[in-house]
PDB file of N, CA, C and O in Angstrom:
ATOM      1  N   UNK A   1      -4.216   1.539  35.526  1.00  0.00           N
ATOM      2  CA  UNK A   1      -4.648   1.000  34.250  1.00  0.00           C
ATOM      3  C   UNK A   1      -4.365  -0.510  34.228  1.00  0.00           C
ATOM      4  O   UNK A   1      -3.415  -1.033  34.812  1.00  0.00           O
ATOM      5  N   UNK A   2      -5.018  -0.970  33.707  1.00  0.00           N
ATOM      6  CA  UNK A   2      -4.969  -2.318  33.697  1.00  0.00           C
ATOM      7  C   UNK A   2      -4.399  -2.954  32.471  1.00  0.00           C
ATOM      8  O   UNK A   2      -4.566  -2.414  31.377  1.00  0.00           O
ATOM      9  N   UNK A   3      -3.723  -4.095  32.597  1.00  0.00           N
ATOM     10  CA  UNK A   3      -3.099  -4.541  31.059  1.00  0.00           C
ATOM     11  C   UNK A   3      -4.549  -4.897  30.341  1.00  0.00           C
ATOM     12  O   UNK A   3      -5.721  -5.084  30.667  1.00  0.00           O
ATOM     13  N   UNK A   4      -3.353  -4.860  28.633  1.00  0.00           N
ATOM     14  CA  UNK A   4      -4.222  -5.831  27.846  1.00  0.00           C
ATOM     15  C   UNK A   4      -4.403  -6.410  27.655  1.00  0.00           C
ATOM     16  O   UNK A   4      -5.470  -6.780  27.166  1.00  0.00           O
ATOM     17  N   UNK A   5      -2.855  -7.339  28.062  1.00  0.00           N
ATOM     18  CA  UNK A   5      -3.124  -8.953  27.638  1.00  0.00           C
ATOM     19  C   UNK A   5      -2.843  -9.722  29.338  1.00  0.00           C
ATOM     20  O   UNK A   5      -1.945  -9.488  30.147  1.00  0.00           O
ATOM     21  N   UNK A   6      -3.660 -10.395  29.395  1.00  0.00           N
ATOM     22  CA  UNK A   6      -4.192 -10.855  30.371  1.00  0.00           C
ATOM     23  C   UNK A   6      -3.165 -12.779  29.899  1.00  0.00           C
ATOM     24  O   UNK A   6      -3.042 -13.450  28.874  1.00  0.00           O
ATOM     25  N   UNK A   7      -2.672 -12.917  31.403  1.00  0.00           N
ATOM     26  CA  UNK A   7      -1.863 -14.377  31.044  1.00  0.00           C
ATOM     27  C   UNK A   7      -2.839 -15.256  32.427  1.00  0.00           C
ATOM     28  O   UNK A   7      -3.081 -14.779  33.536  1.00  0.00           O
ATOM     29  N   UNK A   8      -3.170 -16.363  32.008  1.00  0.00           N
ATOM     30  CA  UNK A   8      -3.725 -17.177  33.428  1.00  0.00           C
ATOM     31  C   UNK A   8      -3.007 -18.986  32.750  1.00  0.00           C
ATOM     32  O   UNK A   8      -3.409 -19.640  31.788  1.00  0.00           O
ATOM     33  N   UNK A   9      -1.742 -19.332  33.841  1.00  0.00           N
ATOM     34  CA  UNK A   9      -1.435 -20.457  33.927  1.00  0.00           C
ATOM     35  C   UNK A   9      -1.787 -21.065  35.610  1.00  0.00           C
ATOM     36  O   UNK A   9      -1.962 -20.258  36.524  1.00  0.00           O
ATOM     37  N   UNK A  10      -1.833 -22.074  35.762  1.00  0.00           N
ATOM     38  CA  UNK A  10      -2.319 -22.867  36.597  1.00  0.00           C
ATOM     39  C   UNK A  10      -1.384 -23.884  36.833  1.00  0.00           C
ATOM     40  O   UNK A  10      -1.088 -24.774  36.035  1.00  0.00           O
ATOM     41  N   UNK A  11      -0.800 -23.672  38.280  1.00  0.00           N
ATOM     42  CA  UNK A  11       0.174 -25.141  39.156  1.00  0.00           C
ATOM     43  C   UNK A  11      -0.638 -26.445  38.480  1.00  0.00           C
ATOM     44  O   UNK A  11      -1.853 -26.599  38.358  1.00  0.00           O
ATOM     45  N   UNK A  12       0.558 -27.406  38.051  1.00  0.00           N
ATOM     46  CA  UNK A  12       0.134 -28.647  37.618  1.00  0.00           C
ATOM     47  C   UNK A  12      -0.874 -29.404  36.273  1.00  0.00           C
ATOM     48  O   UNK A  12      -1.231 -30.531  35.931  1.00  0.00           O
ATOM     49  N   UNK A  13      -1.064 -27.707  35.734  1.00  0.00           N
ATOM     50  CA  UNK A  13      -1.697 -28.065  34.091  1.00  0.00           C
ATOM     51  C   UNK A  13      -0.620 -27.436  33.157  1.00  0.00           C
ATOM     52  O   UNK A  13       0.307 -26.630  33.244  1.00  0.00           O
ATOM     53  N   UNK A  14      -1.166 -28.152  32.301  1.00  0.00           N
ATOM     54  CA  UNK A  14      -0.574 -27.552  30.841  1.00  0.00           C
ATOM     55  C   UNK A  14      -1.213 -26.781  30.100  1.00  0.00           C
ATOM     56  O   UNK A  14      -0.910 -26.891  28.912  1.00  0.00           O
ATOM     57  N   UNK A  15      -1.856 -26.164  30.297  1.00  0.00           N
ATOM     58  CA  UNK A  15      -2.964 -24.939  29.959  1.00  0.00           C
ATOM     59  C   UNK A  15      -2.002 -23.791  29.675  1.00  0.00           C
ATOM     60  O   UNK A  15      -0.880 -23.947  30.156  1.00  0.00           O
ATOM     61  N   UNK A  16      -2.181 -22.856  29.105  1.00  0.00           N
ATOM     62  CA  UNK A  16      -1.840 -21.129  29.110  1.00  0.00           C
ATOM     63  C   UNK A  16      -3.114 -20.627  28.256  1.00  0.00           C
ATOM     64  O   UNK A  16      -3.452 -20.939  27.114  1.00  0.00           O
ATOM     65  N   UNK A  17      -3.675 -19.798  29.129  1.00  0.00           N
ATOM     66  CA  UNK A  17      -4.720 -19.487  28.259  1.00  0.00           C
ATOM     67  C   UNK A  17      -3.929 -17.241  28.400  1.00  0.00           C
ATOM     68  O   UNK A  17      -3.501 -16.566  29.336  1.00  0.00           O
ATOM     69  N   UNK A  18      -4.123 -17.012  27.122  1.00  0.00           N
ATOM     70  CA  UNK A  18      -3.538 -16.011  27.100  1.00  0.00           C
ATOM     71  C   UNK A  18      -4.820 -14.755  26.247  1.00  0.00           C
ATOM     72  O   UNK A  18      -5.175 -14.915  25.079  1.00  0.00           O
ATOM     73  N   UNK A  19      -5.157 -13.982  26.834  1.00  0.00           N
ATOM     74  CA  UNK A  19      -6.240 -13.384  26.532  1.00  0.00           C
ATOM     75  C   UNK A  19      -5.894 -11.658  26.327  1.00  0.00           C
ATOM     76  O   UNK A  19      -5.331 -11.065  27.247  1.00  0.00           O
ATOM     77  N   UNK A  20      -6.301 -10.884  24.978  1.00  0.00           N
ATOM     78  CA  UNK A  20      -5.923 -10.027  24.772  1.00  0.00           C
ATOM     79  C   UNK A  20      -6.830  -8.821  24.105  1.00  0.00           C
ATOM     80  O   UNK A  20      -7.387  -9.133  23.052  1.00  0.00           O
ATOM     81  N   UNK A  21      -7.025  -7.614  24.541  1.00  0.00           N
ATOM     82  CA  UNK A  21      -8.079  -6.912  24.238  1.00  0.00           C
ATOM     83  C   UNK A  21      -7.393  -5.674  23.645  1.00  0.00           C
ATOM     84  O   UNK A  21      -6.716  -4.791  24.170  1.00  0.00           O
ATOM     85  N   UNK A  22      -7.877  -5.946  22.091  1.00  0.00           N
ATOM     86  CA  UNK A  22      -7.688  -4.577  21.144  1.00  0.00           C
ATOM     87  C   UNK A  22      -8.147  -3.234  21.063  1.00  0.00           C
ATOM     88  O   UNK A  22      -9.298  -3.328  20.636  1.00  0.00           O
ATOM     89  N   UNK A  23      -7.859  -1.974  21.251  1.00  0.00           N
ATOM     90  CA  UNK A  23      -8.562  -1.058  21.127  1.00  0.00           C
ATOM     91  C   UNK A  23      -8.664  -0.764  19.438  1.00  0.00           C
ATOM     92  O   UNK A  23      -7.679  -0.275  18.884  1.00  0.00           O
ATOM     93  N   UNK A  24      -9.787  -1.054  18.715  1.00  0.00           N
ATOM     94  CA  UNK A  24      -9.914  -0.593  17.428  1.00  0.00           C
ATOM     95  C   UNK A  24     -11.038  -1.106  16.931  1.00  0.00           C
ATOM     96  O   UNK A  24     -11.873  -1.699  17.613  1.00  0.00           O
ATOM     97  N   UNK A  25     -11.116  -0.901  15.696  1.00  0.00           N
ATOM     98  CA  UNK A  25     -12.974  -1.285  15.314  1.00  0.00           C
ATOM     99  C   UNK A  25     -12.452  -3.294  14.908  1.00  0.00           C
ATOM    100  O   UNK A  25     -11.464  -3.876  14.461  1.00  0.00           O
ATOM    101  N   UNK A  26     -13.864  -3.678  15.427  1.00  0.00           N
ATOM    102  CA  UNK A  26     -13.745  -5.240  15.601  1.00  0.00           C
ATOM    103  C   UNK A  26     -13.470  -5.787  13.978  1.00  0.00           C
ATOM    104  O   UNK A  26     -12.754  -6.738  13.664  1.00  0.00           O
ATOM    105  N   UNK A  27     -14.055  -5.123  13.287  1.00  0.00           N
ATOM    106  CA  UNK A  27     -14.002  -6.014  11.660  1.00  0.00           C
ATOM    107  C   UNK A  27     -12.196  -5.731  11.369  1.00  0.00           C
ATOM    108  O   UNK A  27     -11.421  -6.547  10.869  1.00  0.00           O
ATOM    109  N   UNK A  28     -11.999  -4.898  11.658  1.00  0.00           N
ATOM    110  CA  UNK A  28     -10.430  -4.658  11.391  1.00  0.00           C
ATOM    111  C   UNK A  28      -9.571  -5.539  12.020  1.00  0.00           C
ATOM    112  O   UNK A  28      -8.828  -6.172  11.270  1.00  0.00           O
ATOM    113  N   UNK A  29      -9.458  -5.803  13.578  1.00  0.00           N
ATOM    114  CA  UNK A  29      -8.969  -6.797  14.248  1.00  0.00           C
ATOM    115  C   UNK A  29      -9.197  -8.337  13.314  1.00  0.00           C
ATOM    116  O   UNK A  29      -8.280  -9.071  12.944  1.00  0.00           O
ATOM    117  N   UNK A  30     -10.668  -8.554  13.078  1.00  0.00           N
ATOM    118  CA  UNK A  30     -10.701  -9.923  12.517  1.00  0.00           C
ATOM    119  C   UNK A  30     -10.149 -10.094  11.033  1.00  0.00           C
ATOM    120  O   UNK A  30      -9.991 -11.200  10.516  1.00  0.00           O
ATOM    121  N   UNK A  31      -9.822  -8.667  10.288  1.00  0.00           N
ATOM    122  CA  UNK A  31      -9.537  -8.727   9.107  1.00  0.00           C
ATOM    123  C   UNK A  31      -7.870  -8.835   9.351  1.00  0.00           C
ATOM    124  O   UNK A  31      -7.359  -9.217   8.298  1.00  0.00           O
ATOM    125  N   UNK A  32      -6.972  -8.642  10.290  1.00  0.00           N
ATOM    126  CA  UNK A  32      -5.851  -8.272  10.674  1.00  0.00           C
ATOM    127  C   UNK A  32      -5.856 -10.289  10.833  1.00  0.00           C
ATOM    128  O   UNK A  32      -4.868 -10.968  10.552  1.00  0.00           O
ATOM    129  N   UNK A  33      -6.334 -10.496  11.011  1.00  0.00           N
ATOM    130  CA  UNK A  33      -6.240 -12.611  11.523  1.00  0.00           C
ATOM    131  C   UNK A  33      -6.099 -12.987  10.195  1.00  0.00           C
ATOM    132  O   UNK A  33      -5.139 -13.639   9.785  1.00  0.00           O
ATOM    133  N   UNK A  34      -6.999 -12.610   9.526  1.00  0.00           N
ATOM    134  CA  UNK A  34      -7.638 -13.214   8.252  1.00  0.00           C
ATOM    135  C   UNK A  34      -6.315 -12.933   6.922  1.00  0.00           C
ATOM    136  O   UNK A  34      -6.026 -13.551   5.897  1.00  0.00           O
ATOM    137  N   UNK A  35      -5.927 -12.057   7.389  1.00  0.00           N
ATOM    138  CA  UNK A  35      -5.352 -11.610   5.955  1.00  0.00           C
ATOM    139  C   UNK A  35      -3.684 -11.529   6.128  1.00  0.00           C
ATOM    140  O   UNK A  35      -3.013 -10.957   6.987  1.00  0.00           O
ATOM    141  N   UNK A  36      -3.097 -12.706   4.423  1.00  0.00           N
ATOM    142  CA  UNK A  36      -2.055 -12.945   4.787  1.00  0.00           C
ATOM    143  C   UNK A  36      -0.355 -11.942   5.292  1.00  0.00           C
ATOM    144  O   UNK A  36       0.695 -12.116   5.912  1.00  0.00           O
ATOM    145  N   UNK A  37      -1.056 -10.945   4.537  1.00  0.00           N
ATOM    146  CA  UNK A  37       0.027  -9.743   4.323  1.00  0.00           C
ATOM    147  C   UNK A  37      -0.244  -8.862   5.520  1.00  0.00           C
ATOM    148  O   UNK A  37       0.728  -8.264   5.981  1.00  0.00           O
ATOM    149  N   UNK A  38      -1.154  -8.734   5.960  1.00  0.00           N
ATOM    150  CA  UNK A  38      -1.293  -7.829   7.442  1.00  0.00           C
ATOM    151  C   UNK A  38      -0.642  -9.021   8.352  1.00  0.00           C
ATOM    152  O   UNK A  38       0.332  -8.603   8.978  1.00  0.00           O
ATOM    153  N   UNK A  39      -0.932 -10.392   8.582  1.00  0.00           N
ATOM    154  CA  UNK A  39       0.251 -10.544   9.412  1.00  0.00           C
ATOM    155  C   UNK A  39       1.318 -10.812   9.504  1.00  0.00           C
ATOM    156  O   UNK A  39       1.922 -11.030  10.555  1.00  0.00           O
ATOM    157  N   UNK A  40       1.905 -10.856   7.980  1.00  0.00           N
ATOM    158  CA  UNK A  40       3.309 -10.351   8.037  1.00  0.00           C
ATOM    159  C   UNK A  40       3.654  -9.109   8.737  1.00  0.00           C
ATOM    160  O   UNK A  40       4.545  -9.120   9.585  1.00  0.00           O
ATOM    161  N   UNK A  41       3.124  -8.224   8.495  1.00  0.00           N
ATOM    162  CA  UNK A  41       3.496  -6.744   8.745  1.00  0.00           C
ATOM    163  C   UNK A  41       3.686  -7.018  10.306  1.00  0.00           C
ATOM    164  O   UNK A  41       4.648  -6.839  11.052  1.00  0.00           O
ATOM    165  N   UNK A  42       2.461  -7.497  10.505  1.00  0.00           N
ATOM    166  CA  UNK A  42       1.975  -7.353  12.840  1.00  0.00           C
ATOM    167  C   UNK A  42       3.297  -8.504  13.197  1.00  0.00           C
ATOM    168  O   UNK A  42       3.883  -8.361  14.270  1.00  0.00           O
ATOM    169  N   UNK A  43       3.655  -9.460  12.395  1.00  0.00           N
ATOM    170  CA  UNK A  43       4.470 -10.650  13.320  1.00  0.00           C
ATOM    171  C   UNK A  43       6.028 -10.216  13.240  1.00  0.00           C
ATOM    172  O   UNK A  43       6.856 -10.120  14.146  1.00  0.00           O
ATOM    173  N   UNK A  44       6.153  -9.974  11.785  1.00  0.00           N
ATOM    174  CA  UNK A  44       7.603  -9.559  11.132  1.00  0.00           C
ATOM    175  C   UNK A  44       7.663 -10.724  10.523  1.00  0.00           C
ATOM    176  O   UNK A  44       8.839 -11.049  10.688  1.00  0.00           O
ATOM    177  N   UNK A  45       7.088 -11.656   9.855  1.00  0.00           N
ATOM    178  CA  UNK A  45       7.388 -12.800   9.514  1.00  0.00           C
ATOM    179  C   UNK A  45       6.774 -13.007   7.646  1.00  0.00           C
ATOM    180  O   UNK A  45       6.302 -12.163   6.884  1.00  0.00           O
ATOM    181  N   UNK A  46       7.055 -14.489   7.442  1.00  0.00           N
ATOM    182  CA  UNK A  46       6.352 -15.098   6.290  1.00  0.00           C
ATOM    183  C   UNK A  46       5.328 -15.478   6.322  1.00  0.00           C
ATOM    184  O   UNK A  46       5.320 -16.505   7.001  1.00  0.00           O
ATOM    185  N   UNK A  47       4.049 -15.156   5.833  1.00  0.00           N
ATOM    186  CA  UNK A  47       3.445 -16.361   6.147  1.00  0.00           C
ATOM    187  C   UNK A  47       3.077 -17.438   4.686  1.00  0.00           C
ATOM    188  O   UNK A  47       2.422 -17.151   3.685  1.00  0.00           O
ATOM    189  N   UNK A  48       3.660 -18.512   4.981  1.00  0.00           N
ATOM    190  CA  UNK A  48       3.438 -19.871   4.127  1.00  0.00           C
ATOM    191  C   UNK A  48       1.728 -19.975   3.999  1.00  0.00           C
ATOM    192  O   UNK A  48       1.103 -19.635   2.994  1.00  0.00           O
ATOM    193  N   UNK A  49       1.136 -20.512   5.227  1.00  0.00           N
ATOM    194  CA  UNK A  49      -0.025 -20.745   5.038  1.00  0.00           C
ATOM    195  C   UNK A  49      -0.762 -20.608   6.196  1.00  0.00           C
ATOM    196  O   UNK A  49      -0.299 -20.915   7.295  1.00  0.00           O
ATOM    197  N   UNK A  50      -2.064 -20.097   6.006  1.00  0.00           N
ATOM    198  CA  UNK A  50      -2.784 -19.436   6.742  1.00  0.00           C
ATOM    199  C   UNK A  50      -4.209 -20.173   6.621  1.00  0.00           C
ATOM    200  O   UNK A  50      -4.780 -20.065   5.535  1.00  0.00           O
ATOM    201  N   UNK A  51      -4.742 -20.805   7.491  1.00  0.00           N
ATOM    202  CA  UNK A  51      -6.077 -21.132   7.312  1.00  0.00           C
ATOM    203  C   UNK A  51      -7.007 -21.175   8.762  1.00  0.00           C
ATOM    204  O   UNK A  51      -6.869 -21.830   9.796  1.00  0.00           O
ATOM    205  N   UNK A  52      -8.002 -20.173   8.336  1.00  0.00           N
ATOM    206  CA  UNK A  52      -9.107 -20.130   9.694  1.00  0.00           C
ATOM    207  C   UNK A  52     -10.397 -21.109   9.530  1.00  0.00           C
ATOM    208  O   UNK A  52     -11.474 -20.655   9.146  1.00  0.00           O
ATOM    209  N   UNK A  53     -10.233 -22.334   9.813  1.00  0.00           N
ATOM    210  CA  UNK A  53     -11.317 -22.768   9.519  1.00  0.00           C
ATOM    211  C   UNK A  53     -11.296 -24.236  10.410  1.00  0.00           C
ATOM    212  O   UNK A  53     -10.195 -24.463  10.913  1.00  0.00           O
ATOM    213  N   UNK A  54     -11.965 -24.885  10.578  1.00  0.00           N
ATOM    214  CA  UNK A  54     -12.157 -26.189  11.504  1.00  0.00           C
ATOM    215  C   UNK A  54     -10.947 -26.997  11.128  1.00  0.00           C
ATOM    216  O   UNK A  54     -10.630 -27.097   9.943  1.00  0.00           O
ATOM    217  N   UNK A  55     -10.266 -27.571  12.071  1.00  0.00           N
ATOM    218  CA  UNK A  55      -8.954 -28.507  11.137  1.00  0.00           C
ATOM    219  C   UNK A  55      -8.016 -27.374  10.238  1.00  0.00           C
ATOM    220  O   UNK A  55      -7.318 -27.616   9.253  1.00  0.00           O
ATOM    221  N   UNK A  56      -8.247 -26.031  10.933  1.00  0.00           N
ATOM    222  CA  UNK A  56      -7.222 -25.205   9.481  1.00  0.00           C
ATOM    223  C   UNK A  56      -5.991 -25.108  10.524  1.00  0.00           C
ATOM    224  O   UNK A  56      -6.031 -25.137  11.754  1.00  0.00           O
ATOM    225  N   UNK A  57      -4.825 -24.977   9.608  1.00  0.00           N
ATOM    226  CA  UNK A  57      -3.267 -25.389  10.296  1.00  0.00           C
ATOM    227  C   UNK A  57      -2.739 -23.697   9.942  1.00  0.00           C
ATOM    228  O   UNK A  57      -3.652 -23.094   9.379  1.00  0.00           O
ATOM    229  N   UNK A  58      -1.609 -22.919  10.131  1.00  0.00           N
ATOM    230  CA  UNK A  58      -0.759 -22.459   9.890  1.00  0.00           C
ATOM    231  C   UNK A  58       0.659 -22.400   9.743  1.00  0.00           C
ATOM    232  O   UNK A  58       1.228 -22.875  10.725  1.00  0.00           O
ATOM    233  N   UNK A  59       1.687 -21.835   8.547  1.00  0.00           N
ATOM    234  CA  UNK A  59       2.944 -22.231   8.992  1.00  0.00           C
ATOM    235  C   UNK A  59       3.638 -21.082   8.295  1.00  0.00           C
ATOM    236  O   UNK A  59       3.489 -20.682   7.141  1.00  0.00           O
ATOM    237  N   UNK A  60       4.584 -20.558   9.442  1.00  0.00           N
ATOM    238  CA  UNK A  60       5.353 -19.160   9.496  1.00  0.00           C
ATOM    239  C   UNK A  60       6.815 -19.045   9.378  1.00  0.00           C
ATOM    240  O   UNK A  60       7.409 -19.674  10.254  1.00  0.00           O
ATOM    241  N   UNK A  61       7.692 -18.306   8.391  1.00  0.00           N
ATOM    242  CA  UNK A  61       8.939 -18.451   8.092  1.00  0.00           C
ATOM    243  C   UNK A  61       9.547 -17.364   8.798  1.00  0.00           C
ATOM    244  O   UNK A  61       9.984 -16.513   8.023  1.00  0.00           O
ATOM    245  N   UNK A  62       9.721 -17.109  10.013  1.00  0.00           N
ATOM    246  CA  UNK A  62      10.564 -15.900  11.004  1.00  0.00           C
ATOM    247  C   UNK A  62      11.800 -15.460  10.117  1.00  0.00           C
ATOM    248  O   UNK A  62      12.765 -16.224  10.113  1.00  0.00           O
ATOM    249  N   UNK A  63      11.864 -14.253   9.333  1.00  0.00           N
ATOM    250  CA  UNK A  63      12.548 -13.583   8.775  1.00  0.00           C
ATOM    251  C   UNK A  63      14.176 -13.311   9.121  1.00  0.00           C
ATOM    252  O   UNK A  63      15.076 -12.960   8.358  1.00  0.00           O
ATOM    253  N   UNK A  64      14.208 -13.606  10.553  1.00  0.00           N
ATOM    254  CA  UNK A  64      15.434 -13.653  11.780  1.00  0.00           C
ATOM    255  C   UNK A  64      16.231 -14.733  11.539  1.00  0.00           C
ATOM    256  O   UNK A  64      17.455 -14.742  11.410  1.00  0.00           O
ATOM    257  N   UNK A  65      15.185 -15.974  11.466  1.00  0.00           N
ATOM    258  CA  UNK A  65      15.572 -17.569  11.981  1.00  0.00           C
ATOM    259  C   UNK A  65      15.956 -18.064  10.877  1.00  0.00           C
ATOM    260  O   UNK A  65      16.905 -18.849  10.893  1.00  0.00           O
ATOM    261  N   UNK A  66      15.187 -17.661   9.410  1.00  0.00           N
ATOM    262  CA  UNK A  66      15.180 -19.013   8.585  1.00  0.00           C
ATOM    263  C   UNK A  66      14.565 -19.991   8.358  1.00  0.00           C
ATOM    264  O   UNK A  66      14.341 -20.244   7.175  1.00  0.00           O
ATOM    265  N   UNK A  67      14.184 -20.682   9.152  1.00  0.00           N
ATOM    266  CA  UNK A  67      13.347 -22.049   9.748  1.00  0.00           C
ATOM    267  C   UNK A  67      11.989 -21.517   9.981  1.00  0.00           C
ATOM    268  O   UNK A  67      11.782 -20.376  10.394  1.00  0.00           O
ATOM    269  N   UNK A  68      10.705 -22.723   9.594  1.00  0.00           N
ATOM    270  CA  UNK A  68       9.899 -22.395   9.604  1.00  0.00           C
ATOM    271  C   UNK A  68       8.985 -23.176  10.750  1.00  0.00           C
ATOM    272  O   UNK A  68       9.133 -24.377  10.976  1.00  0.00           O
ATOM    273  N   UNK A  69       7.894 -22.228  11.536  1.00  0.00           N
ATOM    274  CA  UNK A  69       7.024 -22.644  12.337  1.00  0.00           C
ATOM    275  C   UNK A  69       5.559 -23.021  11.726  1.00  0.00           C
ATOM    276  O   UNK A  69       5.237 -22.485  10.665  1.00  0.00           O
ATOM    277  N   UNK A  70       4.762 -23.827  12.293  1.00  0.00           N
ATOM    278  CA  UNK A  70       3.817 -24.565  11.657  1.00  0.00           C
ATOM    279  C   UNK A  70       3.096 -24.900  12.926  1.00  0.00           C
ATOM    280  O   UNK A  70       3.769 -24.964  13.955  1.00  0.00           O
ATOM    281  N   UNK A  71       1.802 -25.123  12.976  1.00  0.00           N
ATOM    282  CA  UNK A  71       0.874 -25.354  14.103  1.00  0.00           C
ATOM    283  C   UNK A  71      -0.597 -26.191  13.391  1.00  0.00           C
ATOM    284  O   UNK A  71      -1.152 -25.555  12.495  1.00  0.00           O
ATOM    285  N   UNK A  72      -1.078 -27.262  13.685  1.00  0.00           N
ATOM    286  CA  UNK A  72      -2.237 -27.104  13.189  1.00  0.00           C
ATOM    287  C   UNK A  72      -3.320 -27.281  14.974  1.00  0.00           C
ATOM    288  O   UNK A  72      -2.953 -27.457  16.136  1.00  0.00           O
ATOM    289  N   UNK A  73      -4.895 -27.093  14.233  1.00  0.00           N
ATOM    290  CA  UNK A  73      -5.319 -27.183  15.102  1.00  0.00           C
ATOM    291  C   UNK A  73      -6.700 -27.260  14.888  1.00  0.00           C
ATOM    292  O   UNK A  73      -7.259 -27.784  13.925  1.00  0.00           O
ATOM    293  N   UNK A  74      -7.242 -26.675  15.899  1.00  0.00           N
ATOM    294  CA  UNK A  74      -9.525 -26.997  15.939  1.00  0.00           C
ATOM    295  C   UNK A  74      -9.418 -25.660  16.083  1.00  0.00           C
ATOM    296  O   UNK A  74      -9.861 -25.562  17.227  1.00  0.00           O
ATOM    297  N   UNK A  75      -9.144 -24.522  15.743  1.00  0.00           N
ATOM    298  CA  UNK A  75      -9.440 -23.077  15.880  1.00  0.00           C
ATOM    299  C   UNK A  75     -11.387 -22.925  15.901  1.00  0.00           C
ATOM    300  O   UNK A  75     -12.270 -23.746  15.652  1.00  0.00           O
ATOM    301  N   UNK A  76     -11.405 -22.138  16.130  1.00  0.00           N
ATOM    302  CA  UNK A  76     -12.877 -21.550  16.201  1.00  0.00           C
ATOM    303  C   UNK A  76     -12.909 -20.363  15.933  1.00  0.00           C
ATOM    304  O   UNK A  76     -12.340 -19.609  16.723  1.00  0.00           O
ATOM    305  N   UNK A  77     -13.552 -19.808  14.781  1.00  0.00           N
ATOM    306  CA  UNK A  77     -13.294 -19.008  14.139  1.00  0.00           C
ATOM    307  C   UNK A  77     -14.481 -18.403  13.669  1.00  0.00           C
ATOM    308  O   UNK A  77     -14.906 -18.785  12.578  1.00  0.00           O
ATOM    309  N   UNK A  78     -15.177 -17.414  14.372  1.00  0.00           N
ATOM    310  CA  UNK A  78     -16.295 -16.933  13.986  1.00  0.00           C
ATOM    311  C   UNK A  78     -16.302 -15.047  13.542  1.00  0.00           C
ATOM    312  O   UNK A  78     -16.371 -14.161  14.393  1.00  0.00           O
ATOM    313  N   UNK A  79     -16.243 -14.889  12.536  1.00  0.00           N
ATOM    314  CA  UNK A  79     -16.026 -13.466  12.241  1.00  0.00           C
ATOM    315  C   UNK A  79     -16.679 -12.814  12.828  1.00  0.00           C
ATOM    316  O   UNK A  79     -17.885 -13.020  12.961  1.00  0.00           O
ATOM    317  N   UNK A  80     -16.095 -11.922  13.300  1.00  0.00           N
ATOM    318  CA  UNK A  80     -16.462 -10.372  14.048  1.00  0.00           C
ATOM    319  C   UNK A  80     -17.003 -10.768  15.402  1.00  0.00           C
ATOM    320  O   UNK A  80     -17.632 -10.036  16.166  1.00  0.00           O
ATOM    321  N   UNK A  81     -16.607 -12.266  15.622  1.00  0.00           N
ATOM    322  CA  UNK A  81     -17.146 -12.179  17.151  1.00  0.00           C
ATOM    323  C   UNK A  81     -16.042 -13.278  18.439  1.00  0.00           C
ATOM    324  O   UNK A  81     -16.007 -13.251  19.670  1.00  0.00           O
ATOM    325  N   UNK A  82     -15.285 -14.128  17.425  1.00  0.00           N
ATOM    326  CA  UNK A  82     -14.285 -15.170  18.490  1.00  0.00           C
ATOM    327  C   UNK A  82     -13.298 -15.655  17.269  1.00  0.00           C
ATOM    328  O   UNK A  82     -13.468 -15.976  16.092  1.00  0.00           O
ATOM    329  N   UNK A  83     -11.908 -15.512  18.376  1.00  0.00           N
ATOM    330  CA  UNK A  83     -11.138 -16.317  17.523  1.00  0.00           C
ATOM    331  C   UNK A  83     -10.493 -17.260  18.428  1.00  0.00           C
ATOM    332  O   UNK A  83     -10.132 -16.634  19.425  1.00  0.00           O
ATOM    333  N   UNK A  84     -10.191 -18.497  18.512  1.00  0.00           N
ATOM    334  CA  UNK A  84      -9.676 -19.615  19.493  1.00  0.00           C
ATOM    335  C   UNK A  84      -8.939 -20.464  19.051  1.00  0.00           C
ATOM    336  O   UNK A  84      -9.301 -21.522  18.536  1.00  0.00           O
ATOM    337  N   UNK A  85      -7.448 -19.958  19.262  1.00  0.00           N
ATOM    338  CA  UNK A  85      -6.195 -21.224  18.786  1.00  0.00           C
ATOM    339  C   UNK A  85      -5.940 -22.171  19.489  1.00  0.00           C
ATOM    340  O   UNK A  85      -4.880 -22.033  20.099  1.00  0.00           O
ATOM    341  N   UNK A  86      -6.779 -23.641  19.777  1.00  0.00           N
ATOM    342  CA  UNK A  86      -6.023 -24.043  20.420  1.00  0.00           C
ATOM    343  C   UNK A  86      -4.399 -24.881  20.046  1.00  0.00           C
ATOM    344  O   UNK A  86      -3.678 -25.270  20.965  1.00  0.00           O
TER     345      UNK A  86
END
């Protein structure tokens, strides 16, 4: 059997491209991204703020830590068909 989540780093880049395949119906997976309280549940965490959209940022309060994580970025975000953090 083969994994699900698939890791490909490369000698001498800074790349990780980390690739992962769900078994379940696709609108559910993208509704599981989208929605703030399902990923509390999937991370174990807070989430502060959540945005899927061009220029949309996120930022997460780890329930463990205290301290909060934050990322922004160019996501690509097309429902029911790609999601891309970079």
């Amino acid at each position: 059997m083969e994994p699900k989540t698939k890791i490909h780093a490369e000698d001498g880049k800074q790349e990780l491209w980390i690739t992962r395949e769900f078994d379940l119906p696709l609108e559910l997976l993208f509704r599981a991204y989208e929605d703030p309280e399902i990923v509390e549940q999937w991370m174990g965490t807070k989430v502060l703020k959540l945005e899927n959209k061009k220029h949309g940022s996120y930022r997460l309060k780890p329930r463990s830590l205290g301290n909060t994580h934050g990322s922004t970025g160019d996501p690509e975000f097309i429902p029911n068909r790609k999601i891309t953090r970079l």
